[in-house]
DRENZAZA-88217 format. One line per field, with one value per residue: x, y, z of N, C-alpha, C, O in turn; residue in three letters. Coordinates in Angstrom, 3 decimals, decimal comma, m for minus. Each point is the difference from the previous one (the first is absolute). Layout:
N
n.x	X	...
n.y	Y	...
n.z	Z	...
ca.x	X	...
ca.y	Y	...
ca.z	Z	...
c.x	X	...
c.y	Y	...
c.z	Z	...
o.x	X	...
o.y	Y	...
o.z	Z	...
residu	ALA	...
END
This chain:
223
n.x	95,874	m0,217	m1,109	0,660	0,490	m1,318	m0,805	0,530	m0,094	m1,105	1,441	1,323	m1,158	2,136	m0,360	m1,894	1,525	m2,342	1,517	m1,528	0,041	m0,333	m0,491	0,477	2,238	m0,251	0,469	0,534	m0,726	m2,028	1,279	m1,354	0,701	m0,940	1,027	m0,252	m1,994	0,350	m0,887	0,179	0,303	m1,049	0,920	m0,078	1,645	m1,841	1,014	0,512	0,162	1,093	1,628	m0,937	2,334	0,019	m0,549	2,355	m1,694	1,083	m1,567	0,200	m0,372	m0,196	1,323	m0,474	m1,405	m1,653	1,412	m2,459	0,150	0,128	m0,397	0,871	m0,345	m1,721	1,506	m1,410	0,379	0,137	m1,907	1,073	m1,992	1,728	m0,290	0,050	0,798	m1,589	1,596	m0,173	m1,715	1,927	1,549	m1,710	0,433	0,096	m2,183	0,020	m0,505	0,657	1,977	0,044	m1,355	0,849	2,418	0,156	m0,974	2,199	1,409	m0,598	1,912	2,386	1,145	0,700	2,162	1,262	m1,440	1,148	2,090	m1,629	1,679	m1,497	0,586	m0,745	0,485	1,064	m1,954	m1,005	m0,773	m1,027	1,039	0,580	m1,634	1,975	m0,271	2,451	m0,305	1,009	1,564	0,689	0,470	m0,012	m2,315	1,550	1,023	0,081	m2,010	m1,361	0,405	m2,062	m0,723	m1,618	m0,912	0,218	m1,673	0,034	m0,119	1,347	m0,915	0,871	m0,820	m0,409	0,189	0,202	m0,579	m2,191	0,618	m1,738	m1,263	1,538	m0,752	m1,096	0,985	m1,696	m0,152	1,711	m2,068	1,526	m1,193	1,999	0,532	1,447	0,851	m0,342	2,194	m1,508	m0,451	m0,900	1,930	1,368	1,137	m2,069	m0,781	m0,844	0,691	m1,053	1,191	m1,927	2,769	m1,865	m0,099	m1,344	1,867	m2,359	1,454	m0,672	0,674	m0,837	m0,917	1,960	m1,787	1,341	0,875	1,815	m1,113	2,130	m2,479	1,338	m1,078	1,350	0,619	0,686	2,269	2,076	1,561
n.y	43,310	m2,025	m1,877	m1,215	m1,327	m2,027	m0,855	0,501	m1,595	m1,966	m0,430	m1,815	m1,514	1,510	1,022	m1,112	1,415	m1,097	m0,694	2,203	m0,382	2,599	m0,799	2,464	m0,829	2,004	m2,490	0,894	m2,275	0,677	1,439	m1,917	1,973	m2,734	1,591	m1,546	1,113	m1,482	1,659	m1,684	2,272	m2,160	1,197	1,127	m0,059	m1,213	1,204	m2,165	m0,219	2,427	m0,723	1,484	m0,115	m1,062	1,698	0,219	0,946	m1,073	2,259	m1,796	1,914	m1,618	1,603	m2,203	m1,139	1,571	1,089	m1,750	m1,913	1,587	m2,433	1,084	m2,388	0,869	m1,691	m1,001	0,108	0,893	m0,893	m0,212	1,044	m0,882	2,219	m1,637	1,166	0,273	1,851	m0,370	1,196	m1,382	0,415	m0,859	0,977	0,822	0,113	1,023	0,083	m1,877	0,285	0,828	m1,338	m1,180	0,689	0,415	m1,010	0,784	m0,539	m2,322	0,326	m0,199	0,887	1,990	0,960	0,775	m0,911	m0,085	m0,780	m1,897	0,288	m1,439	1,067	m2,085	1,130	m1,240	m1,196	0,967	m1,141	1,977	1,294	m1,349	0,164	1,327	2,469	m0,779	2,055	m0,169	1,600	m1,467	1,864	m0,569	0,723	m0,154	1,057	m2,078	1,485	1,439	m2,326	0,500	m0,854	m0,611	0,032	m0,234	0,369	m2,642	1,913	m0,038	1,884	0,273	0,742	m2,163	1,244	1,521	m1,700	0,129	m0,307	m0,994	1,495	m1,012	m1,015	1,004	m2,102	0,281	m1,760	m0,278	0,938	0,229	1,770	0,181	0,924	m0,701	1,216	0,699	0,765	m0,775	m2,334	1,125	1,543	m1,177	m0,864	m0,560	m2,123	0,257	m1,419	0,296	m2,300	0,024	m0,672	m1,401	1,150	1,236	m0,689	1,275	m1,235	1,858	m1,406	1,326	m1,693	m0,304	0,242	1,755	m0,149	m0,525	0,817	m0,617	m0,975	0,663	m1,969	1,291	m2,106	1,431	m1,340	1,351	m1,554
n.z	130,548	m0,791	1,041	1,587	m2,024	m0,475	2,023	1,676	m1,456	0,025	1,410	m1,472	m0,748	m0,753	2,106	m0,372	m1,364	0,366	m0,883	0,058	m2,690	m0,474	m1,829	1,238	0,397	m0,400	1,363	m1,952	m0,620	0,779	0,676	0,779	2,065	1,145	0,307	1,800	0,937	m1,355	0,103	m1,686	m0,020	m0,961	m1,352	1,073	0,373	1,071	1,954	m0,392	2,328	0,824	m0,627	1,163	m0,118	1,891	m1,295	0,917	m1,854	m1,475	0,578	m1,527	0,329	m1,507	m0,195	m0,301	2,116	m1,017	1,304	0,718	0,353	1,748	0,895	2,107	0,124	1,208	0,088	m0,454	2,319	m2,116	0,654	m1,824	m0,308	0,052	0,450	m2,233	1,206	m1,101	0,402	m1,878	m0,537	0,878	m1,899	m0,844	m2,286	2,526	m0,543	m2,114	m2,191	m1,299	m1,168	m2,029	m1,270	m1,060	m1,247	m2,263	m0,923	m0,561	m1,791	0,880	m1,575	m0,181	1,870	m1,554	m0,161	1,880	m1,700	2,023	0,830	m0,347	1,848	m0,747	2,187	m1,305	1,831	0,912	m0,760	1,723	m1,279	0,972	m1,379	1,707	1,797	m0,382	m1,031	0,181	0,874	m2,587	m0,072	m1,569	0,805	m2,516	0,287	m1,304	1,307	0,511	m0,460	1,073	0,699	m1,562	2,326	m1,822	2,212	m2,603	1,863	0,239	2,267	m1,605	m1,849	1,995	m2,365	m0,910	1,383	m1,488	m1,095	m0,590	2,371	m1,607	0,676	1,408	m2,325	1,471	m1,431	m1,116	1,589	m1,975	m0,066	m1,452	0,578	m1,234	1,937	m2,154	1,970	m1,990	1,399	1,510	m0,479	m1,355	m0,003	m1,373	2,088	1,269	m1,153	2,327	m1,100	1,891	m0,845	0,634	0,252	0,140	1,178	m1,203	m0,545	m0,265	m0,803	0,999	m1,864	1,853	m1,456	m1,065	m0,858	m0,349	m1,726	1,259	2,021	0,748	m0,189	1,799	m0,522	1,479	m0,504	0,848	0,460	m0,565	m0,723
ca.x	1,025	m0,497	m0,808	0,718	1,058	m0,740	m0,606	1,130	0,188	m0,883	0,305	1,140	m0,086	m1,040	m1,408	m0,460	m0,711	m0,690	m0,107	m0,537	m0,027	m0,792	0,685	m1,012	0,629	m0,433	1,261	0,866	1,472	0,431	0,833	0,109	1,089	m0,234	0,780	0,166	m0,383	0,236	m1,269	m0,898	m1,358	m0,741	m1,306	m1,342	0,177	0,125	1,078	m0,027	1,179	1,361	0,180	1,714	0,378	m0,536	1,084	m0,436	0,670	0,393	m1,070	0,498	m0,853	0,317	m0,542	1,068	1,344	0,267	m0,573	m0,391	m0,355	0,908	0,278	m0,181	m1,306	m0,096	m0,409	m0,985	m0,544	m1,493	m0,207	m0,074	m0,143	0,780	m1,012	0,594	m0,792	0,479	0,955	1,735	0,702	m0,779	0,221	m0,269	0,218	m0,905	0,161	0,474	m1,399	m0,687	0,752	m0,447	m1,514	0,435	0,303	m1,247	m1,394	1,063	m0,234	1,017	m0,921	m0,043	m1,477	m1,298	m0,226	1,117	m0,148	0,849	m0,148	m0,095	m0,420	m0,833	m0,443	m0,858	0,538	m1,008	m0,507	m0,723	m1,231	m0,608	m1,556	m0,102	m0,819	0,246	1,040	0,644	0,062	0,970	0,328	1,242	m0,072	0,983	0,079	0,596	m0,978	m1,486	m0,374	m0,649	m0,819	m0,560	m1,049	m1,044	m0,040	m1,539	0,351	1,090	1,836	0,883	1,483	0,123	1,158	1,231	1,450	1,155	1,380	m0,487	m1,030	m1,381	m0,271	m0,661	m1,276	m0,673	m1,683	m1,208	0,596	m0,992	0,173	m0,267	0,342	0,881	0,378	0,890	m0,206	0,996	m1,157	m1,175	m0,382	m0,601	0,302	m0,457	0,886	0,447	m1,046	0,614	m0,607	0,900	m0,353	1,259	m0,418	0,069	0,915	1,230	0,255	0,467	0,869	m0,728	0,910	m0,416	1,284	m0,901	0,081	m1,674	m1,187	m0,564	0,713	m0,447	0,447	0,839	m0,264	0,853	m0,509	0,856	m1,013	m0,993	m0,404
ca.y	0,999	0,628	0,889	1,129	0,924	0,565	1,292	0,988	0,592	0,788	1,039	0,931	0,517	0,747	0,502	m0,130	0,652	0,385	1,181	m0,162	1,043	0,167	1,361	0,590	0,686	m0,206	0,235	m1,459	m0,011	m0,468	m1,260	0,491	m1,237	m0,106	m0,727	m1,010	0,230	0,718	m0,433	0,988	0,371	0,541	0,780	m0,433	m1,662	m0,333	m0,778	m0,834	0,642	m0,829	m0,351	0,353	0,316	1,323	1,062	1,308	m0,821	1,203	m0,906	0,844	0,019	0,723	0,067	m0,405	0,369	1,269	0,312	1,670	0,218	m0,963	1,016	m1,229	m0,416	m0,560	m0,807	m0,911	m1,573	m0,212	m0,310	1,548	m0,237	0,915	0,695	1,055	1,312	1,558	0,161	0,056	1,305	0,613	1,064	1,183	0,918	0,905	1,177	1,242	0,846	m0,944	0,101	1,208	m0,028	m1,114	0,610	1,449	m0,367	m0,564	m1,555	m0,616	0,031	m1,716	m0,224	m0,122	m0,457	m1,044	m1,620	m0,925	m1,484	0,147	m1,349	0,088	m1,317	m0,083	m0,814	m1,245	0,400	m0,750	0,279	m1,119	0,050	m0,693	0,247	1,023	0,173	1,360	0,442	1,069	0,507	0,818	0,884	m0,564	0,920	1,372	1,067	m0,289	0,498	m1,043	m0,928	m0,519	m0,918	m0,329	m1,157	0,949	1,098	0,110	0,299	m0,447	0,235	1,271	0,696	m0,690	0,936	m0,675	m0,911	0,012	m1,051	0,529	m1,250	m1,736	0,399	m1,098	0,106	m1,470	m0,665	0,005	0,846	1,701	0,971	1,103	0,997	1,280	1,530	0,808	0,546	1,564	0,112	m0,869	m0,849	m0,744	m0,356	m1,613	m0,833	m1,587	m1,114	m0,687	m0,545	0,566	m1,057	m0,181	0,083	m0,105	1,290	0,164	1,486	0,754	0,595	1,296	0,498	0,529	1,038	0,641	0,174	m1,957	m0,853	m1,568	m0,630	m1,165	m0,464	m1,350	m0,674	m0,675	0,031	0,776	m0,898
ca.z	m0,331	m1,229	0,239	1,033	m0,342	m0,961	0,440	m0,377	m0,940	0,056	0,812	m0,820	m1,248	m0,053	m1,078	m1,556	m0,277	m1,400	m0,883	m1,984	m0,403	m0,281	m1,136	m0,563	m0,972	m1,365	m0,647	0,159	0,473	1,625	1,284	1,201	0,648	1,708	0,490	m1,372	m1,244	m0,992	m1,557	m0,692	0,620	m0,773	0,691	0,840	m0,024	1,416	m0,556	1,211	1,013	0,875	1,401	0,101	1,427	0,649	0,026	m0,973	m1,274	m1,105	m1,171	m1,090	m1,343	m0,808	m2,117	m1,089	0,252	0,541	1,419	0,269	1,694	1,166	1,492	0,903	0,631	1,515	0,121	1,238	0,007	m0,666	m1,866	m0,055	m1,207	m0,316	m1,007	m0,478	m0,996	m0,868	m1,414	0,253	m0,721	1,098	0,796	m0,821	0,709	m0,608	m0,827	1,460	0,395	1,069	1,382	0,729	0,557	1,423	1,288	0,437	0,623	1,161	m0,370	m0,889	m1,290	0,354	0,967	m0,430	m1,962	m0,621	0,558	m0,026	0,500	1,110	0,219	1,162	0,303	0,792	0,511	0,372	1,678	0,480	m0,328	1,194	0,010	m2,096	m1,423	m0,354	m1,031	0,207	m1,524	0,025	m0,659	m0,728	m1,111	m0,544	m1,318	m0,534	m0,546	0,803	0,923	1,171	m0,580	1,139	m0,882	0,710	m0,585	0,446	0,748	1,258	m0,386	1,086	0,275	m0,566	m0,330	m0,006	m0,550	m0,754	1,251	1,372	m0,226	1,412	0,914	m0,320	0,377	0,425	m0,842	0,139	m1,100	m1,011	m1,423	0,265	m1,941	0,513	m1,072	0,446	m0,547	0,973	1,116	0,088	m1,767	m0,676	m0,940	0,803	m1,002	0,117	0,519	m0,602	0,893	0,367	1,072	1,261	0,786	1,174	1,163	m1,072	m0,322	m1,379	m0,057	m1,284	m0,328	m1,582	m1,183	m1,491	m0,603	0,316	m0,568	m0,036	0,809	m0,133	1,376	m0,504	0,920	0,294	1,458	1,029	1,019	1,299	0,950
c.x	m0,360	m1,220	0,628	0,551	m1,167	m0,340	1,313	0,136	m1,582	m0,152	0,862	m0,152	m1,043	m1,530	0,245	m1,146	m0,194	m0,260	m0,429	0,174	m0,919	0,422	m1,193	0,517	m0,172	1,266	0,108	1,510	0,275	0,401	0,230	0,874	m0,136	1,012	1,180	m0,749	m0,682	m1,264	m0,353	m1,191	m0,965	m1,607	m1,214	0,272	1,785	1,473	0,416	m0,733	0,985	0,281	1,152	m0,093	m0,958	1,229	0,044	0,098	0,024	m1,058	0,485	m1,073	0,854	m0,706	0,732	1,697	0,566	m0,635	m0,395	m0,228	0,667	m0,373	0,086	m1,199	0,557	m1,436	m0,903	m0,577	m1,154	m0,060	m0,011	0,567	0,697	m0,762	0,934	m0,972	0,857	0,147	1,281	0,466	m0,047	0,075	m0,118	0,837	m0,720	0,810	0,521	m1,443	m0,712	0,841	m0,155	m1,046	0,067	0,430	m0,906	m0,866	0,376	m0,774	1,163	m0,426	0,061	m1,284	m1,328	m0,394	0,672	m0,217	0,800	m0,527	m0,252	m0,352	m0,763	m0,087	m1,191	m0,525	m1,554	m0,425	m0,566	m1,138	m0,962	m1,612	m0,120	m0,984	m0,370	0,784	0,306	0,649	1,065	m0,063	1,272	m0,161	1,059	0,167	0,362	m0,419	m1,530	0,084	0,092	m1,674	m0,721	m0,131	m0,838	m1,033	m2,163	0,381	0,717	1,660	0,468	1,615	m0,045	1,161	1,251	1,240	1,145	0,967	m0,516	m1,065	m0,564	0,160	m0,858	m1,725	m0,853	m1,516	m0,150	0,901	m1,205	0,456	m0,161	0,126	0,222	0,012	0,692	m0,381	1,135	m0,756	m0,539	m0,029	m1,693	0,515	0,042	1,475	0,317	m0,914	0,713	m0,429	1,070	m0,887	0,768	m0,724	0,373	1,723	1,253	0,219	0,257	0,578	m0,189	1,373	m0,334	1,505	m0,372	0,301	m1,053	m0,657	m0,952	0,823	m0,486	0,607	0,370	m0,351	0,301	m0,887	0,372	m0,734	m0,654	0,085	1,757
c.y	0,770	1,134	1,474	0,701	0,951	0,976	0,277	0,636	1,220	0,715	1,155	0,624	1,103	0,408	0,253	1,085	m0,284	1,209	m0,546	1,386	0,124	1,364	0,245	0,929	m0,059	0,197	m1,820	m0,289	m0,089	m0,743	0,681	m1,063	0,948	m0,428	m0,677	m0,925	0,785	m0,743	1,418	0,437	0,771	1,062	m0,537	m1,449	0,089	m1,093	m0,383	m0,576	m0,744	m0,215	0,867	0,462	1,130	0,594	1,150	m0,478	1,420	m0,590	1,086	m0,211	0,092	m0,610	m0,054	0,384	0,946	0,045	0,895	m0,076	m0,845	0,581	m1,331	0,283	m0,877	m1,224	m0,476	m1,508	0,202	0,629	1,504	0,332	1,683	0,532	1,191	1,122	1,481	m0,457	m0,532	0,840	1,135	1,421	1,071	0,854	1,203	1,708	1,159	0,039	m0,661	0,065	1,248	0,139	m1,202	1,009	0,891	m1,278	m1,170	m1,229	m0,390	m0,244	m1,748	m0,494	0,313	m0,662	m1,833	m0,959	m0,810	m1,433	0,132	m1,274	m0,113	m1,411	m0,076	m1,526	m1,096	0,742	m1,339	0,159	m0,976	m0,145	m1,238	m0,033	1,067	m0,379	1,430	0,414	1,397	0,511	1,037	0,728	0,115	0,840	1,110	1,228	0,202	0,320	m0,493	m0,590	m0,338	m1,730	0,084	m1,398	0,498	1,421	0,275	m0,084	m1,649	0,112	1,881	0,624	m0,678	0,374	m1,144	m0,518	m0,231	m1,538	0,317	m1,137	m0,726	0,408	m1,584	0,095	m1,068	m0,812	m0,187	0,291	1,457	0,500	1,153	1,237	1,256	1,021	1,221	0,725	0,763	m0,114	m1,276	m0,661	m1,197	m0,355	m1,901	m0,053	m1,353	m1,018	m0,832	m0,892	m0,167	m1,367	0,013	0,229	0,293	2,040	0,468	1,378	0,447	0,939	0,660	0,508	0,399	1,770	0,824	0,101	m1,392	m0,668	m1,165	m0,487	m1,161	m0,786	m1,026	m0,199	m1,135	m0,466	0,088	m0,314	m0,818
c.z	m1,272	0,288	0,353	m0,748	m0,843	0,940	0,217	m1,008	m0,246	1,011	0,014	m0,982	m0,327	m0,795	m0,973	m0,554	m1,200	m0,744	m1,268	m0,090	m1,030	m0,762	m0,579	m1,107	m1,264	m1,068	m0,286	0,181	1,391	0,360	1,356	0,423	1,055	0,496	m1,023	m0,950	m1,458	m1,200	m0,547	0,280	m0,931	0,731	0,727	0,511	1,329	m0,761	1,654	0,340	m0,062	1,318	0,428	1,608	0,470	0,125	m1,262	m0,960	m0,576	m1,204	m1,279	m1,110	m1,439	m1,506	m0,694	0,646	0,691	1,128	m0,209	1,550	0,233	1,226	0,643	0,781	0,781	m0,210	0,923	m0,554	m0,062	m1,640	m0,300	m1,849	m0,961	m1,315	m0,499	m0,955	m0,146	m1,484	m0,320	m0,174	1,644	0,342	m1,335	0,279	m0,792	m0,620	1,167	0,605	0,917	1,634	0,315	0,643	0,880	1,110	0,571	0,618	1,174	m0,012	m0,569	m0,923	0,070	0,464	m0,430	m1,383	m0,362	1,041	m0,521	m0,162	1,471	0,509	1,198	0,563	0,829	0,837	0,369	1,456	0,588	0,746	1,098	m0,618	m1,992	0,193	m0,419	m0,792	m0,420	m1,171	0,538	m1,101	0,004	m0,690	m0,575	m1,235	0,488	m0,280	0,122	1,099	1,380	m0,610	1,333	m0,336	0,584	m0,663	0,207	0,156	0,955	m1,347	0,832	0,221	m0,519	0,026	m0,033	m0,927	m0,728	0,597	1,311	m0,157	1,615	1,027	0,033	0,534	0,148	m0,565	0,374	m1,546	m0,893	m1,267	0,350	m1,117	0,935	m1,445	0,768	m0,888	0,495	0,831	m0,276	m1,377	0,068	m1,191	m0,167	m1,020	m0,353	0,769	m0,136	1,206	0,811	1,177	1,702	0,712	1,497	1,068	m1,332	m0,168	m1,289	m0,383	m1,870	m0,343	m1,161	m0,627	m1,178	m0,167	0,705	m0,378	m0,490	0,930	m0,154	1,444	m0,035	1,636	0,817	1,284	0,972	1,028	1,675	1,315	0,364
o.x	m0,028	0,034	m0,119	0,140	0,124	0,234	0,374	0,128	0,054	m0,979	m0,120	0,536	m1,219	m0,342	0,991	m1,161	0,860	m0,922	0,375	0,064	m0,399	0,416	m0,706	m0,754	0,052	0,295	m0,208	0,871	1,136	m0,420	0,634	0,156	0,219	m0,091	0,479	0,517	m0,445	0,163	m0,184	m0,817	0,005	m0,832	m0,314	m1,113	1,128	0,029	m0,094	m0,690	0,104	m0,822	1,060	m1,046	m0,358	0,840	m0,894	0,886	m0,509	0,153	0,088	m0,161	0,598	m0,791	0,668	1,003	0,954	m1,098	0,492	m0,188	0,267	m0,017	m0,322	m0,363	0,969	m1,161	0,606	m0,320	m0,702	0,810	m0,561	1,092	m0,775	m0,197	0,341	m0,711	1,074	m0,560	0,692	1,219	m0,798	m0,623	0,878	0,309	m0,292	1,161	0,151	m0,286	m0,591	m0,612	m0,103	0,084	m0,539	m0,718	m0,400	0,459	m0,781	m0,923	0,773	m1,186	m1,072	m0,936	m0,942	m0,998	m0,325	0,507	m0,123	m1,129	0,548	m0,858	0,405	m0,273	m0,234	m0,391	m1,068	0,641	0,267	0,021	0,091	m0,952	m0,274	m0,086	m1,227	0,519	m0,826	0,404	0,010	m0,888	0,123	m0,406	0,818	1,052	m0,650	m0,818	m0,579	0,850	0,742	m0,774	0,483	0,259	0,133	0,057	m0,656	0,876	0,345	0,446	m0,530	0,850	m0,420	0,839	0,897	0,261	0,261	0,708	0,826	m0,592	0,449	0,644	m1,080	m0,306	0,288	m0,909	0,779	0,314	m1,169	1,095	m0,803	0,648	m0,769	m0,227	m0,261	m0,487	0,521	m1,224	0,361	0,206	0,045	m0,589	m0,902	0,053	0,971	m0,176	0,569	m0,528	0,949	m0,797	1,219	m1,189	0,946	0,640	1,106	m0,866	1,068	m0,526	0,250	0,241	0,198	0,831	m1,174	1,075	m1,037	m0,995	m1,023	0,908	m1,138	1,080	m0,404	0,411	m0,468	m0,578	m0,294	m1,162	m0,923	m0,651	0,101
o.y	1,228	1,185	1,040	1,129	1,220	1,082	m0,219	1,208	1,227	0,706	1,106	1,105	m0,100	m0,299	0,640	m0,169	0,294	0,779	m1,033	0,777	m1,093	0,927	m0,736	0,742	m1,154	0,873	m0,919	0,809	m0,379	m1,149	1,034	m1,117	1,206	m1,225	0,410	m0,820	1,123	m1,157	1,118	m0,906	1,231	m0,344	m1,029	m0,519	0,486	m0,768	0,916	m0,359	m1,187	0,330	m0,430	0,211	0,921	m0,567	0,311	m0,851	0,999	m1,025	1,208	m1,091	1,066	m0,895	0,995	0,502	m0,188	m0,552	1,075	1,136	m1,045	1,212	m1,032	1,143	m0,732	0,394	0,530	m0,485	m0,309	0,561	0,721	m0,380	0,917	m0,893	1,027	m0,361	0,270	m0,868	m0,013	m0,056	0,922	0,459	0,862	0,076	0,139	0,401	m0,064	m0,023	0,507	m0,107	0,216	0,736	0,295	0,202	0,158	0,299	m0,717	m0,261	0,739	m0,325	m0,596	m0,541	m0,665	m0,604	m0,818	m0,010	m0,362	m0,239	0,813	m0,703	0,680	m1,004	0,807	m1,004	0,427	0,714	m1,033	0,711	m1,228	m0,637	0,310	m0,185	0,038	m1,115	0,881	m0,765	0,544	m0,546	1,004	m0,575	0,377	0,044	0,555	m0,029	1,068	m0,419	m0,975	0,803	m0,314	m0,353	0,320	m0,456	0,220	0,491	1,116	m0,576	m0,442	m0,577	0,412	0,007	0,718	m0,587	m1,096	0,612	m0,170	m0,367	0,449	m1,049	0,075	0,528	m0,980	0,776	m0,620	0,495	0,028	m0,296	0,416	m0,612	0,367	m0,083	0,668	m0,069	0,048	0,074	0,812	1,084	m0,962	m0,945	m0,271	0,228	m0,392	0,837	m0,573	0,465	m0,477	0,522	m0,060	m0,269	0,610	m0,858	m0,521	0,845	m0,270	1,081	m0,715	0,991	m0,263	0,826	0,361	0,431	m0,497	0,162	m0,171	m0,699	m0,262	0,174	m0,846	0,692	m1,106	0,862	m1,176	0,279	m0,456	0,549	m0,900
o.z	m0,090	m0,334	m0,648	0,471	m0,114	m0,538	m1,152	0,202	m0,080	m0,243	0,526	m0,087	0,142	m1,145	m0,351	0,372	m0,830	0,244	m0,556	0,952	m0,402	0,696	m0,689	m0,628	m0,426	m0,816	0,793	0,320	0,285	m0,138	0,209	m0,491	0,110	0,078	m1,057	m0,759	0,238	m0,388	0,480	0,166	m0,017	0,840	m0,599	m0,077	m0,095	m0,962	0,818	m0,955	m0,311	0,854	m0,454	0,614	m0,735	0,699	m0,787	0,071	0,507	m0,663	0,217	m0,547	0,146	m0,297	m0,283	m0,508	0,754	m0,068	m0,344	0,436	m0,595	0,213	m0,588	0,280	m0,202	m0,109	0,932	m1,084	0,963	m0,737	0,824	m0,424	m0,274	m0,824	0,587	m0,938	0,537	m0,670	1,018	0,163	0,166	0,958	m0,042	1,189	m1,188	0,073	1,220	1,197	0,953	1,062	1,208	0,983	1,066	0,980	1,153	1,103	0,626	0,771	m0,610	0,059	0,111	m0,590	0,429	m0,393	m0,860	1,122	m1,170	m0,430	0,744	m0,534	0,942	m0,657	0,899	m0,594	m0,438	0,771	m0,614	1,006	m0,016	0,451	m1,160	m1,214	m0,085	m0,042	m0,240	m0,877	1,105	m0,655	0,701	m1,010	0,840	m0,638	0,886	m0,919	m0,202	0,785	0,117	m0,522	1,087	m1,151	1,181	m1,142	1,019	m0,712	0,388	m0,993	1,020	0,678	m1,081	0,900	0,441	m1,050	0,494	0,801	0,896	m1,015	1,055	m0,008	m0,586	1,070	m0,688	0,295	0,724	m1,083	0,385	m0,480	0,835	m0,850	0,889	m1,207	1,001	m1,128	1,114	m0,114	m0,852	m0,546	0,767	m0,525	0,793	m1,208	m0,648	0,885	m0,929	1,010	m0,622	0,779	0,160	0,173	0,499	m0,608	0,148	0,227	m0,550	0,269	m0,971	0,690	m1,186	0,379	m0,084	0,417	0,439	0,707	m0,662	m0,450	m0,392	0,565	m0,798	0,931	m0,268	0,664	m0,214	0,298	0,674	0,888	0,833
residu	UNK	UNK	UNK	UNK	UNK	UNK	UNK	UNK	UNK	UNK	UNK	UNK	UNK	UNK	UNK	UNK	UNK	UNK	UNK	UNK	UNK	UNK	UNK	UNK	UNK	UNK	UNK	UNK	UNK	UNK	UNK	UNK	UNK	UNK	UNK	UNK	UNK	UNK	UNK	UNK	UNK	UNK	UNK	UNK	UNK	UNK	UNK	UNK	UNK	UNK	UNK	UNK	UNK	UNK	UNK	UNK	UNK	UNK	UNK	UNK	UNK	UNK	UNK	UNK	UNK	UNK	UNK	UNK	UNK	UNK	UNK	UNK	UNK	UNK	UNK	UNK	UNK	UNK	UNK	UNK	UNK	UNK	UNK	UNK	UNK	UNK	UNK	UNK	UNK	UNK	UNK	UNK	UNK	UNK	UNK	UNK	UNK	UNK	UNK	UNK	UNK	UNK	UNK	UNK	UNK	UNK	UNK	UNK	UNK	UNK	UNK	UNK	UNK	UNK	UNK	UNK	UNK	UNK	UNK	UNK	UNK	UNK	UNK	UNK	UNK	UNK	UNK	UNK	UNK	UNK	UNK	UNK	UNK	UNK	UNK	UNK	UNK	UNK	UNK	UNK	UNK	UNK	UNK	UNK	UNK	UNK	UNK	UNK	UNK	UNK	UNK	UNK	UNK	UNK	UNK	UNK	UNK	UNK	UNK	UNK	UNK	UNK	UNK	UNK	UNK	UNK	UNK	UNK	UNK	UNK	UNK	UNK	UNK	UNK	UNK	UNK	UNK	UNK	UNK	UNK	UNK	UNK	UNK	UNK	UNK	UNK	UNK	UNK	UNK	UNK	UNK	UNK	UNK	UNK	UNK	UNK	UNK	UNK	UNK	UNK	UNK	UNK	UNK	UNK	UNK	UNK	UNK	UNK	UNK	UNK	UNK	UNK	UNK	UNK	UNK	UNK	UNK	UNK	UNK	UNK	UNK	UNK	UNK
END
């Protein structure tokens, strides 16, 4: 009987979505709250996971208290790692002169000048091929251009736009030396090294400043 009630219950009881979070915000004082739960969230540094219902939660970012983001997210029964980036200061407001030359050139001035908070989720895959290893990138800086990477002379990512992350690319597990640049530039803006393991997924969260992005590197696993 005992047996019997334990698979009932585990037949009843609903999916479980792991959730971590990750603040590329260049703010202290964070506190993020999933649901019903709630920690302080210092910059670069992975806070979870939790466990909460597959369903809608209300995720709230704030600073010393004050809300700067709120929205509800739709949950899944898989691991999925919530990435905060922008500004807190989200909505500048601009001069006549600047809204006069936005309408004349029939642009939203928000949409081109004023990077908000922005929350991105990026979710777990699965992966048939583990002895391979798969690689992403988030673009998270502000005001930075579209960024190629390339790793040598091969691109393996072109033109990656602000608030945008590429798709999942398939390298030979190992050591690799990458380097980003903005597009169509030889400039060369970050060299940096990253090891990529077997059947695991590493996600390249370019945050920092433009003129010195700093990659911030999480790896999961894939499977």
């Amino acid at each position: 009987m005992a047996r019997l009630l334990l698979i009932l219950c585990l037949l009843t009881s609903p999916a479980l979505a792991k959730v971590r979070c990750i603040s590329l915000v260049q703010a202290k004082d964070l506190e993020v709250e999933v649901g019903k739960w709630s920690a302080p969230l210092p910059p670069e540094r992975v806070v979870g996971p939790w466990q909460n219902p597959t369903a809608i939660a209300r995720v709230t970012l704030r600073q010393a208290g004050r809300r700067l983001l709120s929205q509800r997210l739709g949950l899944t029964d898989e691991e999925q790692t919530l990435v905060f980036f922008g500004v807190p200061s989200a909505r500048p407001q601009p001069g006549l002169w600047e809204q006069l030359k936005a309408r004349f050139e029939g642009q939203e001035y928000h949409s081109k000048q004023g990077f908000g908070l922005q929350l991105r989720v990026l979710r777990e895959e699965i992966f048939s091929q583990k002895s391979q290893a798969y690689l992403r990138v988030l673009h998270a800086v502000p005001t930075l251009v579209g960024v190629d990477l390339l790793e040598g002379d091969e691109q393996l990512v072109s033109s990656l736009e602000y608030a945008h992350c590429s798709e999942i690319l398939t390298l030979p597990a190992g050591h690799h030396q990458l380097n980003l640049r903005p597009h169509r530039s030889r400039l060369e803006l970050k060299q940096f090294e990253v090891d990529l393991e077997p059947g695991r997924l590493t996600t390249i969260l370019l945050g920092g400043h433009p003129e010195s992005p700093h990659p911030v590197i999480l790896t999961s696993k894939g499977s």
